[in-house]
MIVO-530655 format. One line per field, with one value per residue (C-alpha): chain; residue number from 1; x, y, z; residue in one letter. Coordinates in steps of 0.2 Angstrom, whole numbers, plus 2048, in hexadecimal, padded with zeros to 3 digits. Layout:
ch: c(A  ...);
i: c(NUM  ...);
X: c(X  ...);
Y: c(Y  ...);
Z: c(Z  ...);
aa: c(A  ...);
This chain:
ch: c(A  A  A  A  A  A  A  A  A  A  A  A  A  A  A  A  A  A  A  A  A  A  A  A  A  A  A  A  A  A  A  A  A  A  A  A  A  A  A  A  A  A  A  A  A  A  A  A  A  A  A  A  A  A  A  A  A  A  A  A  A  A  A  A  A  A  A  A  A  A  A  A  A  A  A  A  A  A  A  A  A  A  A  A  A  A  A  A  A  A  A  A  A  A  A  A  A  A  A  A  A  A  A  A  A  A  A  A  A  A  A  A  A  A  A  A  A  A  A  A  A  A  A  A  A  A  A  A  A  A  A  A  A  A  A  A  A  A  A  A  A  A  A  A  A  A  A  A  A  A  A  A  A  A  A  A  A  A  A  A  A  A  A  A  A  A  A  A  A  A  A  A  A  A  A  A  A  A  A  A  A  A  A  A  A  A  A  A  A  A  A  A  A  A  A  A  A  A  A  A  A  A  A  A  A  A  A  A  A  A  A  A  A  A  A  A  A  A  A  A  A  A  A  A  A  A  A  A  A  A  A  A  A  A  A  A  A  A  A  A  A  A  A  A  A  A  A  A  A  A  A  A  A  A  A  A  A  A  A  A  A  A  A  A  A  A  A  A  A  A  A  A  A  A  A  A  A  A  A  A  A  A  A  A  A  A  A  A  A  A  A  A  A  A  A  A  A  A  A  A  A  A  A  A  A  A  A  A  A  A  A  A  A  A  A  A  A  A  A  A  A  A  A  A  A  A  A  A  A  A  A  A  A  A  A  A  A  A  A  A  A  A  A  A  A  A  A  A  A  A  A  A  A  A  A  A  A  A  A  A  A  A  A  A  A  A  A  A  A  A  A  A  A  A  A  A  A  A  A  A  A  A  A  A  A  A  A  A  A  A  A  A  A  A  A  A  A  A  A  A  A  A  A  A  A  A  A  A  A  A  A  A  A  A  A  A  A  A  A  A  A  A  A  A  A  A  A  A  A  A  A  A  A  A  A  A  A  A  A  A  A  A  A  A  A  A  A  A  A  A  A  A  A  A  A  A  A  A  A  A  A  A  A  A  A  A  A  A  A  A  A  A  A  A  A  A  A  A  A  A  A  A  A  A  A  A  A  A  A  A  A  A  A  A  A  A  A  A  A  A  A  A  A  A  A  A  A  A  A  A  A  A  A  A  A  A  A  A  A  A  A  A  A  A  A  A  A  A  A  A  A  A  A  A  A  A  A  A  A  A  A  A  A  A  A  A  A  A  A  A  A  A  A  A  A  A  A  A  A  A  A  A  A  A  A  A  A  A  A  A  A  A  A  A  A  A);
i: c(1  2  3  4  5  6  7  8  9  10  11  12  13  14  15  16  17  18  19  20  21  22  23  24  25  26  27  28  29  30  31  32  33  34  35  36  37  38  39  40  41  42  43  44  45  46  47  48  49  50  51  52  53  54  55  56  57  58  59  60  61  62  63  64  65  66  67  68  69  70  71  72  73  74  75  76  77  78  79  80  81  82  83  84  85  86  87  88  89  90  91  92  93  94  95  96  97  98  99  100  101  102  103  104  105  106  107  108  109  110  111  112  113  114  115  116  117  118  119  120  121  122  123  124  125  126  127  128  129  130  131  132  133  134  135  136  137  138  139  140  141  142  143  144  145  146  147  148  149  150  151  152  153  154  155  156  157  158  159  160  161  162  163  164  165  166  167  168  169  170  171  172  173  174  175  176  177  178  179  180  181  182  183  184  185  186  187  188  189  190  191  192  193  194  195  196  197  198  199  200  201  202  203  204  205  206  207  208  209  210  211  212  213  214  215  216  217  218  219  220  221  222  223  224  225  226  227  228  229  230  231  232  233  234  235  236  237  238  239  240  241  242  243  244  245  246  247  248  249  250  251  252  253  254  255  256  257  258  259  260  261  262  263  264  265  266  267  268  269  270  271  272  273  274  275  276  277  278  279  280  281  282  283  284  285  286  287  288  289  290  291  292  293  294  295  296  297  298  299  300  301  302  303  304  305  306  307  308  309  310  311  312  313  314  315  316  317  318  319  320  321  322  323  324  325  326  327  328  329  330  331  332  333  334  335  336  337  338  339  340  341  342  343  344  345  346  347  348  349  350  351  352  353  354  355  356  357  358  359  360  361  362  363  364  365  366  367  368  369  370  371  372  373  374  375  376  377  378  379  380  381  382  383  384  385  386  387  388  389  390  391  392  393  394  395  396  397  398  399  400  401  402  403  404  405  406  407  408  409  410  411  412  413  414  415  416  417  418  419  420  421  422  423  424  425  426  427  428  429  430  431  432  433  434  435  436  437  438  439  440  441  442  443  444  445  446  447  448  449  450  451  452  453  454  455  456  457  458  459  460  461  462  463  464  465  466  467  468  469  470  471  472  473  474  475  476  477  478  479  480  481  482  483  484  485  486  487  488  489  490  491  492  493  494  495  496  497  498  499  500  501  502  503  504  505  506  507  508  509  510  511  512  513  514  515  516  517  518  519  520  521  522  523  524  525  526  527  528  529  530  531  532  533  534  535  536  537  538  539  540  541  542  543  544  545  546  547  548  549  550  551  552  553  554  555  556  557  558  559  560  561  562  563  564  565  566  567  568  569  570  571  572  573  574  575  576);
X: c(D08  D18  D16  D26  D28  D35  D2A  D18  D0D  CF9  CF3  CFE  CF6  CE6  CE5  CEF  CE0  CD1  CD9  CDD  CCA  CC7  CD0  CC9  CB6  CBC  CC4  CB3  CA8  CB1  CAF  C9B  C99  CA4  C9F  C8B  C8F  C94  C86  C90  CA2  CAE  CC0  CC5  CC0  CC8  CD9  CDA  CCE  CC2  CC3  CCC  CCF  CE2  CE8  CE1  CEA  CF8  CF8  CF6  D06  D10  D08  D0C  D20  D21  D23  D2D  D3D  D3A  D37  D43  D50  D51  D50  D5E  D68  D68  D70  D7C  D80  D76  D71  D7A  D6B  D5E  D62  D55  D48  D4A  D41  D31  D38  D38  D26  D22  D27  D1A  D0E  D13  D1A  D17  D02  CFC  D06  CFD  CED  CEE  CEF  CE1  CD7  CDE  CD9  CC8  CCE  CDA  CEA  CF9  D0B  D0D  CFF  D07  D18  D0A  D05  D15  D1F  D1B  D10  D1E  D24  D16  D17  D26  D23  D18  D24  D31  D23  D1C  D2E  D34  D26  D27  D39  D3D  D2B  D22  D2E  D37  D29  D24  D36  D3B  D28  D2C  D3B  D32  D25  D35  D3D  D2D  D1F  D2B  D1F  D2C  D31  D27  D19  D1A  D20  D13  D03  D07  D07  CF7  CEC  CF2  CEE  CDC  CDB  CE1  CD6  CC5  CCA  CD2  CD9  CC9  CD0  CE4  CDE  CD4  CE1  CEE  CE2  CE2  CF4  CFD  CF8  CF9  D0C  D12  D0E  D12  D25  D29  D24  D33  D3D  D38  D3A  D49  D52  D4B  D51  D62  D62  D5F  D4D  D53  D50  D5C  D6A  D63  D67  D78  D7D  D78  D82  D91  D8D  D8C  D9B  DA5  DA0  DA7  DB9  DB6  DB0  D9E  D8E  D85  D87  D7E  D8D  D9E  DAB  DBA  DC1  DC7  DB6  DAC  D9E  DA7  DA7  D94  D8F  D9C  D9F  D90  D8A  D80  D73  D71  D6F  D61  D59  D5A  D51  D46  D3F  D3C  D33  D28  D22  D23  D1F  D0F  D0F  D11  D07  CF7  CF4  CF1  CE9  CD7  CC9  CB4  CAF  CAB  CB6  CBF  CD2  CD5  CCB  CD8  CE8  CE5  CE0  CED  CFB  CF7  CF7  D08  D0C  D04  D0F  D1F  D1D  D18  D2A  D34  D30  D36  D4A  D43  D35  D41  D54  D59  D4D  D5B  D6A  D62  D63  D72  D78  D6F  D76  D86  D82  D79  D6C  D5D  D63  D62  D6B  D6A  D73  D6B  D6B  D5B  D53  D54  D42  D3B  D45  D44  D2F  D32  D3E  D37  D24  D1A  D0E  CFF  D04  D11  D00  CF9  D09  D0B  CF7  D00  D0F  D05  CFA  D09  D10  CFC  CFA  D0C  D0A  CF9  D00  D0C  CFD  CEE  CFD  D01  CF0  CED  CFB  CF5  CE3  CE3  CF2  CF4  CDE  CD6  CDE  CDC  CCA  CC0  CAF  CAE  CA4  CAE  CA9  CB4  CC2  CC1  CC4  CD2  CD9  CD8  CDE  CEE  CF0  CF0  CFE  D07  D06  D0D  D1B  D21  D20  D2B  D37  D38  D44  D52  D4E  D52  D66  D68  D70  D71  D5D  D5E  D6D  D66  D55  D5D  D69  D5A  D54  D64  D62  D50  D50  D5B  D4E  D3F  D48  D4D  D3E  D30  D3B  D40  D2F  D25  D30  D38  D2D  D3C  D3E  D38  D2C  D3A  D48  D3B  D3B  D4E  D51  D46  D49  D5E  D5D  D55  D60  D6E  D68  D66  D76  D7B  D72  D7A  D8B  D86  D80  D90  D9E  D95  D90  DA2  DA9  DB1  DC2  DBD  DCB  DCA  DCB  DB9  DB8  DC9  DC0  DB0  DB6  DB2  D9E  D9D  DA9  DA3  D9A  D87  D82  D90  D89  D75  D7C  D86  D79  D6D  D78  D79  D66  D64  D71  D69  D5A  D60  D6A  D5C  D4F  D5B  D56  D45  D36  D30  D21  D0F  D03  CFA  D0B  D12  CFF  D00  D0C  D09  CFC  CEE  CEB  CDB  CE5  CF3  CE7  CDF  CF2  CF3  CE2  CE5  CF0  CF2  CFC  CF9  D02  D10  D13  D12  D1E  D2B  D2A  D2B  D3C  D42  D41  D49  D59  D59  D5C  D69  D71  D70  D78  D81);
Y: c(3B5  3BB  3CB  3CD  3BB  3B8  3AA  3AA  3A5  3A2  3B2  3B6  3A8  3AB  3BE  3B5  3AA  3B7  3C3  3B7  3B3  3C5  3CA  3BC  3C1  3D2  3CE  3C1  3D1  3DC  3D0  3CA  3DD  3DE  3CF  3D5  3E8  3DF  3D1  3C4  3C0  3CC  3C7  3DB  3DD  3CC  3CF  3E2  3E9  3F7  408  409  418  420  41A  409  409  40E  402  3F6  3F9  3F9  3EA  3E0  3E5  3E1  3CE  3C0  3C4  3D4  3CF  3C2  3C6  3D8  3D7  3CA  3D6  3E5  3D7  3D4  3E4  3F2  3FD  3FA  3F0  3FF  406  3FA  400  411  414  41C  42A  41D  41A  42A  427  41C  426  437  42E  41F  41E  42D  422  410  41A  422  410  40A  415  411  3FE  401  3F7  3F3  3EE  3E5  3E7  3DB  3E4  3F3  3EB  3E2  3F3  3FD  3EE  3DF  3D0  3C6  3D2  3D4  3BE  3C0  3CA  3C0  3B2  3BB  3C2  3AE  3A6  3B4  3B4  3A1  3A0  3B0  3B7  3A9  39D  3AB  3B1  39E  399  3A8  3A6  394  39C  3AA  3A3  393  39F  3A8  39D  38C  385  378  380  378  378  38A  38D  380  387  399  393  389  397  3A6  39C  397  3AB  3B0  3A4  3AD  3BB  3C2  3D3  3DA  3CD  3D6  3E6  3E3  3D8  3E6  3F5  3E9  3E4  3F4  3FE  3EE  3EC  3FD  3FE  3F0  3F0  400  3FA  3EE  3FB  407  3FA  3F1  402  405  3F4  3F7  407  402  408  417  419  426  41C  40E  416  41A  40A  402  40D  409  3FA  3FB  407  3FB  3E9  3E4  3E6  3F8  3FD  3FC  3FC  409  410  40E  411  407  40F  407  3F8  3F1  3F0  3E0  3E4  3EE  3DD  3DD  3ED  3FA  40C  417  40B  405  413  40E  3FB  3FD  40A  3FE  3F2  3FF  405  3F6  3EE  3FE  406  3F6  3E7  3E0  3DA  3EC  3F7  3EC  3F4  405  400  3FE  408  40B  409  41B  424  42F  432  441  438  427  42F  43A  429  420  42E  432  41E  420  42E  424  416  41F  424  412  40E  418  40D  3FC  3FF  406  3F9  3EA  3EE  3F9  3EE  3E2  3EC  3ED  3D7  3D9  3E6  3DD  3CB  3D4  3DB  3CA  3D8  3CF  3BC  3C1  3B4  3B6  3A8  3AC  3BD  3B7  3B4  3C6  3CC  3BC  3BD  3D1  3CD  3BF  3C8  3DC  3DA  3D8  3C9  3CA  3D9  3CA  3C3  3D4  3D8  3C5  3C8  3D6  3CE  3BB  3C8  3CF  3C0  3BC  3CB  3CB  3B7  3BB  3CD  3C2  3B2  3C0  3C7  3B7  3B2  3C3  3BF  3AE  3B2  3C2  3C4  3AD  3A7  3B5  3B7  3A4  3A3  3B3  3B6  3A9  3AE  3BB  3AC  3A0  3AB  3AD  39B  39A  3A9  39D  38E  397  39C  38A  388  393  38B  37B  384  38C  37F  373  382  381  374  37D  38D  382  381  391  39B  3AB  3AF  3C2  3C5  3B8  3C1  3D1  3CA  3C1  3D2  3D9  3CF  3D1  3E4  3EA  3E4  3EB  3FB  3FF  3F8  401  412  416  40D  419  429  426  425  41E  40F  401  3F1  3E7  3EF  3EC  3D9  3D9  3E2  3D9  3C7  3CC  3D4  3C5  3B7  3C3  3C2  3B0  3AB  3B4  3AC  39C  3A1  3A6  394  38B  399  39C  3AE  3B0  3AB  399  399  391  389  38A  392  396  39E  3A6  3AE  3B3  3B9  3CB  3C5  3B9  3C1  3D4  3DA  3D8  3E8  3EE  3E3  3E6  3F8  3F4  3E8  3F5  400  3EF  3F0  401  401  3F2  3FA  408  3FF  3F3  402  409  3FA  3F6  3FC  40B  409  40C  41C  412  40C  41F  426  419  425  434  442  44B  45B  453  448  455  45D  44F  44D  45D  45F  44F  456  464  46B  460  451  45C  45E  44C  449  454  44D  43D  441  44A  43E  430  43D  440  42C  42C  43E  435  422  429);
Z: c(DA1  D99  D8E  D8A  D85  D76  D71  D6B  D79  D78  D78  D67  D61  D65  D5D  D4F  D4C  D4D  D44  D35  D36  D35  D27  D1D  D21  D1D  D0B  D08  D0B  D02  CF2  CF3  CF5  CE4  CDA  CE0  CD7  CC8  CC7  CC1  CBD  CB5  CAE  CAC  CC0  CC5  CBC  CBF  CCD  CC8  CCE  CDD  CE8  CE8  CF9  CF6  CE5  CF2  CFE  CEF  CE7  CF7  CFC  CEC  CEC  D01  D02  D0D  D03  D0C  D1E  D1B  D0F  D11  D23  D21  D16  D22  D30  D25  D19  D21  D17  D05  CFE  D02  CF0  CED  CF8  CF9  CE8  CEE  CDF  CD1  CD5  CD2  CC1  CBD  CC2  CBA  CA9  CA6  CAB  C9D  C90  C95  C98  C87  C80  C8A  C7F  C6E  C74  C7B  C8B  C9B  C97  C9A  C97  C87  C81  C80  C79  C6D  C67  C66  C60  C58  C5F  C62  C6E  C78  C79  C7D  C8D  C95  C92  C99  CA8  CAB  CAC  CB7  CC5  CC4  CC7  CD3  CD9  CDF  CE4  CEC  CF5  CFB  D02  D0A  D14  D17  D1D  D28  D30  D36  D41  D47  D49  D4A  D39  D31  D22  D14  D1D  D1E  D0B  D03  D0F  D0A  CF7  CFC  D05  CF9  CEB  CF1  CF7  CE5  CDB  CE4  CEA  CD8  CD7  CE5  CF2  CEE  CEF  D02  D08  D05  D0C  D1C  D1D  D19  D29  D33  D2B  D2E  D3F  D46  D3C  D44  D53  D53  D4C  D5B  D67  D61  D60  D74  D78  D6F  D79  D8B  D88  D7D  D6A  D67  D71  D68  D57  D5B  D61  D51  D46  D51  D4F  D3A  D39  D41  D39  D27  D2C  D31  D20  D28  D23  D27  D15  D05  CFA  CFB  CF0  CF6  CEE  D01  D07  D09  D00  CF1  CE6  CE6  CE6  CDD  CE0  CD9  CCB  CDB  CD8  CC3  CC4  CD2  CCA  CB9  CC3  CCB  CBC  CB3  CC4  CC8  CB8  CAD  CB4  CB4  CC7  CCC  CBE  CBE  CCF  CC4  CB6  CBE  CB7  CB8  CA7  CA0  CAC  CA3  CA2  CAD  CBE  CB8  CB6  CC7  CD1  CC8  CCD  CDF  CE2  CDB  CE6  CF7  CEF  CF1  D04  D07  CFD  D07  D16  D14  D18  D2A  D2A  D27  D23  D31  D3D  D35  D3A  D4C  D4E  D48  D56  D65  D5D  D60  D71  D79  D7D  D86  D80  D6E  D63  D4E  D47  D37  D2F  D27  D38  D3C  D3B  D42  D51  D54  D54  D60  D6B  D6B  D6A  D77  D7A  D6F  D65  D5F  D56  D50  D48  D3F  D39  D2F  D29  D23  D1B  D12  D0B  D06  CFE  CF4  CF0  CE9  CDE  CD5  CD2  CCB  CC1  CB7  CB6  CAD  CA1  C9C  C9C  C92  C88  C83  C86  C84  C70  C6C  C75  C71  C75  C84  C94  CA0  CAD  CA1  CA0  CB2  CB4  CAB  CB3  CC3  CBB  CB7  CC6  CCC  CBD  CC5  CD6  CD0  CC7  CD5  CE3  CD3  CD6  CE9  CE8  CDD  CE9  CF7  CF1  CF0  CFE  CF8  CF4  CF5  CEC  CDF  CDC  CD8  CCD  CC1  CC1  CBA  CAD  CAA  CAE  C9E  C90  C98  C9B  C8A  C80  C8B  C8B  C78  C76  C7F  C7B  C68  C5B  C4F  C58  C4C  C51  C4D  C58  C68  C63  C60  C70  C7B  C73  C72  C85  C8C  C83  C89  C9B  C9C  C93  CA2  CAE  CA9  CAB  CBD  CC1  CB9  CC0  CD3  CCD  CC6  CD6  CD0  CC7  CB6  CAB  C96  C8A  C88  C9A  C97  C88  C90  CA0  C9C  C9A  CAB  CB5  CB4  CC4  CC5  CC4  CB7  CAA  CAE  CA9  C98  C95  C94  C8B  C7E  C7B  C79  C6A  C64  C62  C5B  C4C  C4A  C45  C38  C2D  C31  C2D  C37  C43  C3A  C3F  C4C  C57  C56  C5B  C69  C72  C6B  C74  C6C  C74  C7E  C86  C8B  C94  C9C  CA3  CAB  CB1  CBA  CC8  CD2  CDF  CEB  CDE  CDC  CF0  CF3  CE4  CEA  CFF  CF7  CED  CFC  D08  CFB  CFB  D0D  D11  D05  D0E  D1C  D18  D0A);
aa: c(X  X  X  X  X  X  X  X  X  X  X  X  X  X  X  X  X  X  X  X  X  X  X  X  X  X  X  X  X  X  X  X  X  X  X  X  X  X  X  X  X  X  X  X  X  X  X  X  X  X  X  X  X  X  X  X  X  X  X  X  X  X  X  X  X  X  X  X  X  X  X  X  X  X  X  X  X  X  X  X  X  X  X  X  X  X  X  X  X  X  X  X  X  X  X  X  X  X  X  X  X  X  X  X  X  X  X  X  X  X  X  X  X  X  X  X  X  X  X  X  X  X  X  X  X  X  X  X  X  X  X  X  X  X  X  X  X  X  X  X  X  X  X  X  X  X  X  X  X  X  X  X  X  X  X  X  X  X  X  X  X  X  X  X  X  X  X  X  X  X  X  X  X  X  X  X  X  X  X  X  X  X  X  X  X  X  X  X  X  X  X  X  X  X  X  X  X  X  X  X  X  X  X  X  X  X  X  X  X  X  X  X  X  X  X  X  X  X  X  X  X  X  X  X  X  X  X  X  X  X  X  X  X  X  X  X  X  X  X  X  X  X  X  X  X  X  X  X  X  X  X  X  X  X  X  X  X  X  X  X  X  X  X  X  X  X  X  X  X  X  X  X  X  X  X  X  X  X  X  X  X  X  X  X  X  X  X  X  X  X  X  X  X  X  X  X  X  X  X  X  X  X  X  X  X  X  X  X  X  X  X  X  X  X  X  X  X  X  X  X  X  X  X  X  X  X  X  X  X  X  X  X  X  X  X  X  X  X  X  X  X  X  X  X  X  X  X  X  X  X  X  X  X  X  X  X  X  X  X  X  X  X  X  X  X  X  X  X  X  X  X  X  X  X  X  X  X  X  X  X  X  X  X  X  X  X  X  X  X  X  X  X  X  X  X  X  X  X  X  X  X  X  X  X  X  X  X  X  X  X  X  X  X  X  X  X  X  X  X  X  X  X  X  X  X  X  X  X  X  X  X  X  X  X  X  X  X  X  X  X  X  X  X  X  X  X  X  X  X  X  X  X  X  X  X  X  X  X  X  X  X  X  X  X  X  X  X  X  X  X  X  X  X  X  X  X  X  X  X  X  X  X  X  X  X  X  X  X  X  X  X  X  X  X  X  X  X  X  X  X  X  X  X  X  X  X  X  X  X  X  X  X  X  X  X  X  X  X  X  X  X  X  X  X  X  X  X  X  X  X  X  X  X  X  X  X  X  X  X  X  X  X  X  X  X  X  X  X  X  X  X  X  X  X  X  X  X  X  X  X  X  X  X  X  X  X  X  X  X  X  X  X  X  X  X  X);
């Protein structure tokens, strides 16, 4: 036999197949044993998990944000533009924040509502209850239209050019397996599947890092390394890419991503995705019922803390593995051909990995797309069933509301295979998901932020901003489907007129879009009524709870805190 095959050969298959079987017996155990402690059904533990330890909370956060646009699109990305897209990954520090911030203020809300939330019920509570509606509309539409179909074609895409599966076969049965895994495995299932995928992930991506640098190297990582920075330095007309900020109007990639304002718009992004969005939070928000607020807010943290090493990963686990194809495309090292940027992972696993450690590693990367796929589905069956049933139908069986936590799932399934087709004429999918982000972020930004830290901001600006914000964003959105992005020369007097609002870079407007809200907000409070007693004691601290804060880390919080942000700034010391 062949083990250093470029192509997957029986015995890849064969590990393949019994470790599949394995993590499925695994994840079945892990829920009997679950669903036994509980005698019987419960909605709270099938939406949100119950109780579980720091590093699982952890693993379970960096497993939901590390999907197929990641070993596909950012992968793709680093073949293409190195590393000017890692402003997006390299936010293991904005985790923190969640952690450290935002967690005392949702837990503190947890106890003025006597149970587990979600994020419209904390808008419902500080705001108005259209607001909180309005979210999970927002939420729904969004995971419907980016997430899951996002997710589904980009693995359609990946497992094309590494196991050779057509692509719809690939998209729809990764729809069809996580959604059968989601509907009984509920937020247990996630949380396994991502304690068993994460360890499997990380090793077997620097693995084709290591050994695609050795292989770019003549069987040297450090002349490996080299090579591929010439090579970065010296593509893009010389501008290169081996640098995370492009500040001169001649280069290539200036148009897209501009100067400095860079850092702001993906951190805009960032912080809406990591310490306001359902998909990601819900990971957090678990609890044993009686545990008190110290032993919640410590787990909750440190999980935030494992979290933002797990972050710092991704741009060596999958954007410089990128930037590797691209050098060894270049080179026509060992045959290797890329005609598609967004084949780049696929064939650096085919190519670099030994036979049978190719199936070890694709047990880790299926579980991956799983385990993501599954984060987005539990999430939107959490916003239907407790923030739209659960207020309409109360008093049902937690079995009942269980069920229509599945059937929503199912919903969502449908909704996101009708997509597939649009997703399909869309050649730009990476650049595309950030950009509905963009438009998204701003809203959540301001209306979570002066919600939680200004008690003058009224019920009625949150609804303004959020409502205005997202009419803003999609007003937008349109103009990018009709002007390619503000690409196309339009003719009228109506685009001549509006050319400031569809023309403006991406990221320029995502920032003065926020800026918008914010101003909004604050002229809109001036002439409604302030919020009542309960919204401002809803984010205000008693003296108890202060103290729950601080007795809830320690020194050991702090350290990891700090490592964390230091090695954030060194990457960008380094590819500045």
């Amino acid at each position: 036999m062949n083990w250093s095959s470029h192509e997957f050969v029986w015995l890849d298959w064969l590990v393949l197949g019994i470790g599949l079987l394995g993590v499925v017996a695994a994840v079945w155990y892990a829920i009997w044993k679950d669903k036994k402690a509980q005698k019987g059904e419960d909605s709270s533990a099938y939406l949100f998990g119950k109780g579980e330890p720091w590093y699982v909370i952890g693993m379970a956060i960096f497993a939901a944000n590390i999907g197929s646009e990641h070993l596909v699109g950012l992968a793709g990305t680093g073949a293409k533009d190195g590393v000017g897209m890692a402003h997006w990954e390299m936010q293991g520090w904005m985790i923190l924040i969640l952690g450290w911030l935002f967690v005392p203020f949702y837990q503190l809300l947890i106890n003025k509502m006597g149970k587990i939330i979600t994020m419209p019920d904390f808008l419902k509570f500080r705001y108005t209850q259209r607001t909180g509606s309005w979210l999970s509309i927002i939420t729904l539409v969004a995971y419907v239209l980016t997430k899951v179909s996002v997710t589904a074609f980009t693995g359609g895409i990946f497992f094309e050019f590494l196991l050779g599966i057509p692509f719809w076969y690939g998209a729809i049965g990764l729809i069809a397996i996580t959604a059968v895994f989601t509907v009984f495995g509920g937020m247990k299932g996630v949380m396994t599947l991502s304690s068993i995928q994460t360890p499997i992930l990380i090793i077997g991506s620097f693995l084709v890092l290591f050994l695609g640098l050795a292989a770019l190297g003549g069987g040297s990582i450090v002349e490996g390394w080299g090579t591929m920075m010439d090579t970065a330095r010296a593509m893009h007309d010389g501008y290169g890419i081996n640098h995370m900020f492009h500040t001169d109007p001649g280069d290539p990639m200036y148009r897209e991503y501009p100067g400095y304002v860079v850092f702001l718009g993906a951190s805009i992004i960032g912080f809406w995705y990591w310490c306001t969005d359902q998909h990601i939070v819900q990971r957090v928000l678990g609890q044993v019922p009686g545990e008190d607020n110290k032993a919640v807010m410590a787990r909750a943290r440190r999980g935030t803390i494992a979290a933002g090493f797990f972050k710092i990963l991704p741009c060596f686990m999958f954007l410089i593995p990128g930037m590797i194809a691209a050098a060894l495309a270049q080179r026509g090292i060992n045959g290797f051909e890329m005609e598609d940027t967004d084949a780049a992972f696929a064939l650096m696993v085919k190519h670099v990995l030994p036979a049978g450690v190719k199936g070890i590693v694709t047990i880790g990367f299926i579980c991956a797309l799983v385990a993501s796929l599954a984060a987005f589905f539990n999430s939107c069956a959490t916003l239907f069933t407790e923030d739209f049933y659960k207020p309409m139908k109360k008093g049902m069986s937690e079995a009942h509301y269980v069920l229509v936590g599945r059937i929503a799932t199912v919903v969502v399934v449908l909704l996101g295979l009708a997509w597939m087709p649009v997703m399909m004429s869309m050649d730009t999918l990476y650049s595309y998901l950030q950009g509905i982000q963009s438009l998204l972020a701003p809203a959540m930004v301001a209306v979570f932020t002066l919600g939680i830290f200004s008690k003058k901001i009224t019920p009625k600006a949150g609804e303004w901003g959020l409502i205005g914000g997202f009419i803003v964003g999609m007003l937008r959105l349109l103009t990018n489907i009709f002007t390619d992005t503000g690409k196309a020369q339009m003719d009228g007097a109506f685009w001549e007129y509006t050319a400031w609002f569809w023309q403006t870079n991406w990221l320029v407007f995502e920032c003065w879009l926020l800026v918008f809200i914010i101003v909004l907000m604050v002229v809109v409070s001036y002439f409604t009524p302030a919020p009542s007693k309960a919204q401002v004691e809803a984010i205000t601290f008693t003296a108890d709870f202060k103290k729950s804060i601080r007795e809830s880390w320690g020194v050991w919080d702090i350290v990891g805190t700090l490592v964390v942000v230091g090695l954030c700034a060194c990457f960008y010391a380094y590819f500045w």
